[in-house]
DRENDRENTOR-862509 format. One line per 2 residues: number of its first residue (from 1); for each residue x, y, z of N, C-alpha, C. Coordinates in steps of 0.05 Angstrom, whole numbers, padded with zeros to 5 digits. Example, Ala and Ser with C-alpha at 12.3 -4.5 7.8 and 13.67 -1.06 7.14 Angstrom:
<nodes>
1	00264:-00114:00156:00246:-00090:00156:00264:-00066:00156; 00257:-00045:00142:00273:-00021:00143:00258:00001:00157 $
</nodes>
This chain:
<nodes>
1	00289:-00001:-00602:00278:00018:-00583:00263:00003:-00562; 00269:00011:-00533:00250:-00001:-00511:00224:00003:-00509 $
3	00214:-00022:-00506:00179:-00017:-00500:00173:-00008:-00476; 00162:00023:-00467:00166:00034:-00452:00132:00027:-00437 $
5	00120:00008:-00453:00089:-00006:-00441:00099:-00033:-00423; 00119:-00036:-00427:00130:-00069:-00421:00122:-00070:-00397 $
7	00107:-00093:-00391:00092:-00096:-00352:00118:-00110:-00344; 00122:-00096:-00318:00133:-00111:-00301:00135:-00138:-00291 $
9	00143:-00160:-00299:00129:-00191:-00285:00098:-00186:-00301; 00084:-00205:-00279:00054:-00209:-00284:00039:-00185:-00268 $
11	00057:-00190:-00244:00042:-00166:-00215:00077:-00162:-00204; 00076:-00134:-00196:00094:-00118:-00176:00086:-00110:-00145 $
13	00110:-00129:-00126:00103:-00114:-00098:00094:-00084:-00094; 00078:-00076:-00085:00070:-00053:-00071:00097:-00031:-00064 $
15	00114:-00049:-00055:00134:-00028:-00039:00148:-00019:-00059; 00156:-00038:-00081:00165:-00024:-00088:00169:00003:-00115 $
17	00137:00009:-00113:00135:00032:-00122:00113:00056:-00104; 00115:00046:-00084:00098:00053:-00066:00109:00065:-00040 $
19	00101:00080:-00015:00111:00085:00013:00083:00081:00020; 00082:00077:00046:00052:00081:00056:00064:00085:00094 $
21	00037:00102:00101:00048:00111:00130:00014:00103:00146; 00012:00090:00167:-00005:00083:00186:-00010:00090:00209 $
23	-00030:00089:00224:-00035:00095:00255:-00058:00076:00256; -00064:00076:00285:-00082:00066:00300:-00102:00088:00324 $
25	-00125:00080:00312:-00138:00090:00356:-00166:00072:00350; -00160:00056:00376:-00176:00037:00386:-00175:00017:00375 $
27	-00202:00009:00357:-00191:-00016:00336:-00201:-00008:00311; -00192:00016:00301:-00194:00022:00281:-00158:00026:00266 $
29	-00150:00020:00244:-00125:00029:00233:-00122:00042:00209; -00115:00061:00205:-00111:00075:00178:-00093:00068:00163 $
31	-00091:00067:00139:-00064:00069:00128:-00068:00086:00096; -00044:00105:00091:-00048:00114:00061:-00019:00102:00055 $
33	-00033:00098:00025:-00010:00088:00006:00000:00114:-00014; 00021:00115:-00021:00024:00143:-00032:00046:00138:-00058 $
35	00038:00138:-00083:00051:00129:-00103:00070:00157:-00106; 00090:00151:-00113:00117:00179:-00119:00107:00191:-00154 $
37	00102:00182:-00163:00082:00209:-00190:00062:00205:-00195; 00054:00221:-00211:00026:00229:-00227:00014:00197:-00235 $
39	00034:00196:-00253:00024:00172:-00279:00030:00143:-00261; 00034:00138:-00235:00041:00116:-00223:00010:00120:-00200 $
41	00003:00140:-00201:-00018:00153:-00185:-00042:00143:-00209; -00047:00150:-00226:-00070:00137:-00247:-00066:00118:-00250 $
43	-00039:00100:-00254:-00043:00066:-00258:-00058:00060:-00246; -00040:00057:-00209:-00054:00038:-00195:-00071:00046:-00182 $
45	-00079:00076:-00174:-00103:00079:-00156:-00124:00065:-00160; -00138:00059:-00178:-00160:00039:-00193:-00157:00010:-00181 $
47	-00125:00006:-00180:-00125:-00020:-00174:-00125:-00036:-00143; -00129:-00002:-00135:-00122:-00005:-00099:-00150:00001:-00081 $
49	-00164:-00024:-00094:-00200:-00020:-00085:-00201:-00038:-00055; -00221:-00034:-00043:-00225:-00032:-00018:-00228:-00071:-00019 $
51	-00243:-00073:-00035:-00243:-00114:-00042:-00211:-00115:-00042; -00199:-00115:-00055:-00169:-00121:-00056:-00154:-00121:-00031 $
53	-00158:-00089:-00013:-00144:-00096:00002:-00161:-00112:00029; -00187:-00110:00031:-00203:-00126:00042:-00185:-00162:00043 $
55	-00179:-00174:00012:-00164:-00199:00015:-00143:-00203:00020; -00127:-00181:00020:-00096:-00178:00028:-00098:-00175:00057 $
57	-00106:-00164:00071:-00111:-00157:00095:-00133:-00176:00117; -00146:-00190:00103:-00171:-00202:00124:-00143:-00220:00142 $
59	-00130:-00233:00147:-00120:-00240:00176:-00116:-00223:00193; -00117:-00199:00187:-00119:-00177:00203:-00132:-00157:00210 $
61	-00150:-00153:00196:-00172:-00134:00187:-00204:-00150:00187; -00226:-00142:00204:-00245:-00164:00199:-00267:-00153:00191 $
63	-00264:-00112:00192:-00284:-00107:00191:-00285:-00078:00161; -00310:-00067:00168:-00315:-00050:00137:-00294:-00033:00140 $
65	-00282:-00035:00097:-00255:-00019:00103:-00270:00009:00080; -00266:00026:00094:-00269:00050:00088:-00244:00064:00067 $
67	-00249:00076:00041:-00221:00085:00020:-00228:00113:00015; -00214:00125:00000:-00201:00150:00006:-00181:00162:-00017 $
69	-00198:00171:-00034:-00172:00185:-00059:-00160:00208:-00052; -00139:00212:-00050:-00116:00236:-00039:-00098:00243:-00064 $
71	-00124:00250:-00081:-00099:00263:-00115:-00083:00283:-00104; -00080:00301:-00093:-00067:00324:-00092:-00037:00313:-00082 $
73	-00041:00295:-00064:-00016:00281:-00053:-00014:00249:-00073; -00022:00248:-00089:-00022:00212:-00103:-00030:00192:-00083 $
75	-00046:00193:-00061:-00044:00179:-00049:-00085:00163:-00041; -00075:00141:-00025:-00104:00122:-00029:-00097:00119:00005 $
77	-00124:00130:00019:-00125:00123:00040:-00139:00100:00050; -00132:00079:00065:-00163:00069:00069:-00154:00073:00110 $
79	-00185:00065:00110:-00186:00062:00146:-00206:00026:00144; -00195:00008:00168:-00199:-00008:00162:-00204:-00017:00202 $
81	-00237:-00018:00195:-00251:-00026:00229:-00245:-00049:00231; -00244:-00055:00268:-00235:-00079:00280:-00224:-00083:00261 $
83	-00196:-00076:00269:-00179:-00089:00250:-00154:-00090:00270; -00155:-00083:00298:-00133:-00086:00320:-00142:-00106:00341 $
85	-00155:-00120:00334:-00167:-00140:00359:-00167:-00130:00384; -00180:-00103:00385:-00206:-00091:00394:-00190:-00062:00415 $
87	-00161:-00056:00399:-00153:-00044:00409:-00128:-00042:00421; -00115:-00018:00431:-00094:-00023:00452:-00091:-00042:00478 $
89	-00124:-00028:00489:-00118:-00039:00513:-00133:-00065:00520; -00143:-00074:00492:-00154:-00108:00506:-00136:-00134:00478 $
91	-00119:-00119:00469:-00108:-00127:00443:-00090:-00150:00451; -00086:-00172:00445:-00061:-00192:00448:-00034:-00189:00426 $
93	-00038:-00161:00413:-00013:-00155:00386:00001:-00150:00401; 00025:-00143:00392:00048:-00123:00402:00043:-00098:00403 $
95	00061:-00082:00423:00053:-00054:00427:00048:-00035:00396; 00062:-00048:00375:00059:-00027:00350:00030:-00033:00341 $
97	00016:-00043:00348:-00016:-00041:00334:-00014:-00031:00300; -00028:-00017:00300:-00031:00001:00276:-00005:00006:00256 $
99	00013:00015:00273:00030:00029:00258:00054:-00002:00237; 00049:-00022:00242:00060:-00037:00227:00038:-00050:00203 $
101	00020:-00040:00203:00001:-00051:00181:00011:-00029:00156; 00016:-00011:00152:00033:00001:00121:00047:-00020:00115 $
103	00066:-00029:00132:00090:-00046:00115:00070:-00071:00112; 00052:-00077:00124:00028:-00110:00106:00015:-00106:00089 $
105	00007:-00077:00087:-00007:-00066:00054:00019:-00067:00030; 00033:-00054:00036:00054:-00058:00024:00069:-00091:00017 $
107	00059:-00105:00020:00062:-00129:00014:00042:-00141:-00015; 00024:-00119:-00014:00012:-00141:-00032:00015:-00125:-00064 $
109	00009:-00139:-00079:00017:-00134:-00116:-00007:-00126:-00124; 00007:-00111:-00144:-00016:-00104:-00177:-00013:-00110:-00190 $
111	-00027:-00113:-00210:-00017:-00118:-00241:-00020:-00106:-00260; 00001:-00106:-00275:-00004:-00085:-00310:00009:-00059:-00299 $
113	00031:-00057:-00283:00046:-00028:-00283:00072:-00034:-00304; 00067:-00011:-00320:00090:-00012:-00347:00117:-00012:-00327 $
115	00138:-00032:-00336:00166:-00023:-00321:00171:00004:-00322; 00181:00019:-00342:00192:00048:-00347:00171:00063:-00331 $
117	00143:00060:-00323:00134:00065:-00303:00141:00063:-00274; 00147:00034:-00266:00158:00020:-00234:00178:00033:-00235 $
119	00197:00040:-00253:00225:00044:-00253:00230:00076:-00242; 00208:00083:-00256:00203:00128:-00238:00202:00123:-00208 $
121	00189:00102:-00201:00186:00112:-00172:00225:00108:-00152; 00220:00127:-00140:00246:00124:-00121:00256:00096:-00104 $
123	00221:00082:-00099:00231:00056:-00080:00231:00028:-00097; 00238:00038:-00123:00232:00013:-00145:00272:-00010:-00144 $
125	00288:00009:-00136:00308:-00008:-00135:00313:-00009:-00094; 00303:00000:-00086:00304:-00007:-00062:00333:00018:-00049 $
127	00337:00015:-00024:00361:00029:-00016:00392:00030:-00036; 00401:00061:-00045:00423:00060:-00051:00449:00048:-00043 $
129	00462:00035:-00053:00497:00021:-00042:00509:00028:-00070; 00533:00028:-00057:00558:00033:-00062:00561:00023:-00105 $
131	00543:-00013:-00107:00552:-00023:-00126:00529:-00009:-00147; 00515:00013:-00154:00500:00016:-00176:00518:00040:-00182 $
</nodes>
């Protein structure tokens, strides 16, 4: 019988049991991360503290990051100041500011998510093709 506690690796990318959606205004950027169930929603919300993504994020992020529990939707908001080098209109980024920082939260790992857990969420094998 499968050990349905079995951790994934040591730590699992973000994305892929995760979606997260972002914006910007000024130099402030939001982003929520939004786990696809319940029980993927109690793992890692715990593990998705404002220090964590504070270290995943400081090349881009310099200032206090503000978090945000969104049970009703599974999801962990944070907002994260000066974190656009000072904006749209004095910024040296590319025009997407804000809105490409989801996919850099989404870069970073947790640890201790049971596989048969990672495996519920929809973005755990990535885009459907032809060969599964």
């Amino acid at each position: 019988m499968p050990d349905i506690n079995k951790v994934v690796d040591d730590e699992i990318v973000l994305h892929r049991i995760a979606q997260a959606r972002s914006g910007d205004k000024n130099d402030v950027s939001d982003i929520t991360v939004f786990l696809a169930t319940a029980e993927l929603f109690e793992r890692v919300e715990p593990l998705l503290t404002r220090e964590r993504v504070a270290e995943h994020m400081a090349p881009l992020a310099a200032g206090r990051i503000d978090r945000y529990v969104l049970p009703t939707v599974w999801g962990v908001k944070f907002v994260l100041h000066d974190a656009l080098g000072g904006g749209g209109s004095s910024s040296l980024r590319g025009d997407n500011l804000g809105k490409s920082m989801a996919a850099a939260l989404l870069q970073m790992t947790v640890p201790g998510v049971p596989e048969k857990l990672a495996q519920a969420s929809h973005t755990y094998y990535g885009p459907k093709d032809s060969s599964r």
